[in-house]
N, C-alpha and C positions, 0 to 999 in steps of 0.2 A: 503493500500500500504506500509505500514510500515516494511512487511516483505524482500521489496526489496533494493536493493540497488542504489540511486538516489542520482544524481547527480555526481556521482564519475568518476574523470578523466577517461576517456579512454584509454588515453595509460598505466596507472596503471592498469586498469581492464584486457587489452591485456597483461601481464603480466602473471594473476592471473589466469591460467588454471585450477585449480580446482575449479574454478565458477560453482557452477550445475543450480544458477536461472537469469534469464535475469537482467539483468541490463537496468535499466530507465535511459537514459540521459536527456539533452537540446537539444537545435536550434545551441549552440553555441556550442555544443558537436562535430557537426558533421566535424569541421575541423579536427577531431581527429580516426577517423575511424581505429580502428587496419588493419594492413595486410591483406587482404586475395584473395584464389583466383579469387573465387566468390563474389559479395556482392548484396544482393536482397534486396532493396528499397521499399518497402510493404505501399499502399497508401490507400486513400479513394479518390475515380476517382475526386470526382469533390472539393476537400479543394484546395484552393489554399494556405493554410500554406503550403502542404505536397509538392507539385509541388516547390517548392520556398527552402527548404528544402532540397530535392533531387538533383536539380540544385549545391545548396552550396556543398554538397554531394559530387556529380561528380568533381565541378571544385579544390575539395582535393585530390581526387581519382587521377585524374589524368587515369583514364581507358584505355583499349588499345579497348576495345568493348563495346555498350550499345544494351543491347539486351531490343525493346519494346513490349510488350503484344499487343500493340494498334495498329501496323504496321505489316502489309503482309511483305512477303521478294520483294516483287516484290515494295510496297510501299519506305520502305527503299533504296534501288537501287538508288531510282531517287534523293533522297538528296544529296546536292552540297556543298560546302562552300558558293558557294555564296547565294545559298538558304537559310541558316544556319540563311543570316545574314537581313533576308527581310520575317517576318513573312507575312506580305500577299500571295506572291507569295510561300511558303513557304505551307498556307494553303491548296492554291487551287490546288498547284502540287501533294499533298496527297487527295484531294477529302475529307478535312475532315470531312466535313458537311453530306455526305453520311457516313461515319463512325457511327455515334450513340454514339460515345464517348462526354462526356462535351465538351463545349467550347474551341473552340482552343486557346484562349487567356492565360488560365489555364494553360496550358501545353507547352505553349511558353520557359519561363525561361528554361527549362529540353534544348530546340532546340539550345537557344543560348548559353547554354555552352559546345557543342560539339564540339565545331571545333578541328580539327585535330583528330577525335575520330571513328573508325569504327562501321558506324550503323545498327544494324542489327532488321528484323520484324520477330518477331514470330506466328503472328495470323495466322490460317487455315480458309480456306472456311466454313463458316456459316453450307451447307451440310455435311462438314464430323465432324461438331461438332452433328450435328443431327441424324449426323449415329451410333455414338459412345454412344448417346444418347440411341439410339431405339438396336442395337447389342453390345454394348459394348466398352470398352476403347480398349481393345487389339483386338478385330476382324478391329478396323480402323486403329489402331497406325501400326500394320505389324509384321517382323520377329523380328524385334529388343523389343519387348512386353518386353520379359521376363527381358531384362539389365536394363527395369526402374520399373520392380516388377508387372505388368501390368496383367500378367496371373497370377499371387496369390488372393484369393479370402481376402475383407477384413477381419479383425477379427470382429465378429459381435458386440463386443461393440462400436470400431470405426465407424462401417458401422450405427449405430443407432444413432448415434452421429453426423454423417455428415447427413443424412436422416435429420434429428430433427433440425440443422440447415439451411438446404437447406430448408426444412418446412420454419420457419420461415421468411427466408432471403424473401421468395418470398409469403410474409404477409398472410400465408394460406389459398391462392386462387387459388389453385391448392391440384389437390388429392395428400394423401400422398405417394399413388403409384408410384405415377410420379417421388417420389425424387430420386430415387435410379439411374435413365437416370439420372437425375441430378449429382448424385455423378460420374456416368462412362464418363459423357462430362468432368467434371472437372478433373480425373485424365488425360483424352487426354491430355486435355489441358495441364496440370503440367508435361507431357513426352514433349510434342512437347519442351516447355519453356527448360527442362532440355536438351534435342538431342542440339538445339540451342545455349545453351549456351556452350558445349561442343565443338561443332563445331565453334565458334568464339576463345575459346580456344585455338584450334587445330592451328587454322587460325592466331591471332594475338598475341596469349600468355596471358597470366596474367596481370594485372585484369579485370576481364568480371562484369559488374553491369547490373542485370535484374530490368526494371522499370515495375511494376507489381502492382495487385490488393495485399491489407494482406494474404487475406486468399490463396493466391497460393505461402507465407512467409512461412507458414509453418513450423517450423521444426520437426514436428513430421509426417504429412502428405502430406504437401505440396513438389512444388521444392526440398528446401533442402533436403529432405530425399530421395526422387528419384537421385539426384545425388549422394548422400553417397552412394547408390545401385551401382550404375554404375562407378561411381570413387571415391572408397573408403577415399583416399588417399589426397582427396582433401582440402583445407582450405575454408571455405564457412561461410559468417557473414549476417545471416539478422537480418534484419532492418524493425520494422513496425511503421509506422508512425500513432496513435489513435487517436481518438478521446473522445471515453468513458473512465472512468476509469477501472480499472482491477481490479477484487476480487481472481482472482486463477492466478497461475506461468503461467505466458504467455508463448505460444509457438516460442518464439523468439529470437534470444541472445540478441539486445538492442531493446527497445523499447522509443518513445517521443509523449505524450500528446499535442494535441494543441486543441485550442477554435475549436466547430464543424462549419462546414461552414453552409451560410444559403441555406435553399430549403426547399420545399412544402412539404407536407407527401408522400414517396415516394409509401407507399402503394396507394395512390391513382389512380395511374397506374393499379392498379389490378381491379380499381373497376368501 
């Protein structure tokens, strides 16, 4: 890791535009978050460092929108302030236990530093992740395909690359045919996140923070790159929150290490 730069103030780093490799900060870093218009928050679902984290995050940020990966728009809607401030009821108004996401206790902090903050859900119906799946990212995403690069075929080093991790990711119990639906859900996915975050944009101004998985951090293929597609123009800072260490230039502009949280072997699910 010696090759990166760690620990270095942030608003000094926000300065240094000709930065071409990510910058590692701290916990204590994130009071300090450069400008930007977007900022995507890149987690591991169930640490609750990274939730605690994000939370500190936001209430710097100061946001005008939190766009979540984890809420429908129809979920989002029914949030209140005074929901905000009464995690149980809070819970059960989201159904989150039918959700499939970690613990809701985990993801608490992110809820009570909202207030006064426009919430907004990104998640799609389970089906048209499975159609995007089985036809494609753009035969589901629609007319708007092309403004998030959607109808471009990948380049086949990237596409072998994402195959080879989606391999993995899903402890190779699954054919390797299958990854490639795999690759075309996850771009849906990374269009929907980015239409979303534009349109809170539109909606409330600047700055929009997506709370999101890493890997839809991205900035080479993820989110940020599909909004670079579509609004050039724009100021966009992710953030992934790790666990392991890094041997090669992450795809991030800051990146923070924490202790990994405990659980089971997740491949055991597969098996």
């Amino acid at each position: 890791m010696q090759q990166f730069i760690k620990s270095v103030p942030i608003l000094i780093w926000a300065l240094c535009a000709t930065i071409a490799s990510a910058a590692e900060i701290t916990l204590d870093d994130l009071t300090q978050i450069p400008k930007a218009d977007v900022i995507i928050l890149g987690e591991v679902h169930d640490n609750a460092l990274h939730h605690q984290g994000q939370a500190k995050a936001i209430q710097a940020i100061q946001p005008s929108a939190v766009v979540f990966e984890m809420l429908t728009p129809e979920q989002a809607a029914k949030i209140t302030p005074a929901l905000l401030e009464d995690a149980t009821a809070l819970e059960t108004t989201l159904n989150w236990q039918a959700t499939g996401w970690p613990d809701f206790a985990l993801y608490y902090p992110l809820f009570a530093a909202l207030q006064g903050t426009n919430i907004k859900g990104a998640a799609r119906p389970k089906s048209e992740v499975r159609r995007a799946f089985a036809e494609g990212a753009a035969a589901v995403f629609g007319e708007q395909s092309p403004r998030f690069g959607l109808t471009n075929p990948l380049p086949a080093d990237q596409l072998i690359t994402r195959i080879n991790a989606q391999y993995d990711a899903h402890c190779a119990a699954m054919p390797r045919e299958m990854m490639k639906g795999m690759v075309e859900a996850q771009r849906f996915r990374d269009a929907i996140f980015a239409e979303t975050i534009l349109a809170a944009l539109k909606d409330h101004g600047a700055p929009v923070i997506l709370i999101t998985g890493t890997g839809h951090g991205r900035t080479d293929w993820g989110v940020p790159a599909l909004l670079r597609l579509a609004e050039p123009n724009l100021r966009i800072t992710s953030l992934a929150f790790l666990e392991t260490p890094i041997d090669a230039n992450p795809p991030f502009d800051l990146w923070l290490e924490t202790k990994p949280a405990e659980r089971p072997d997740p491949c055991l699910t597969f098996k």
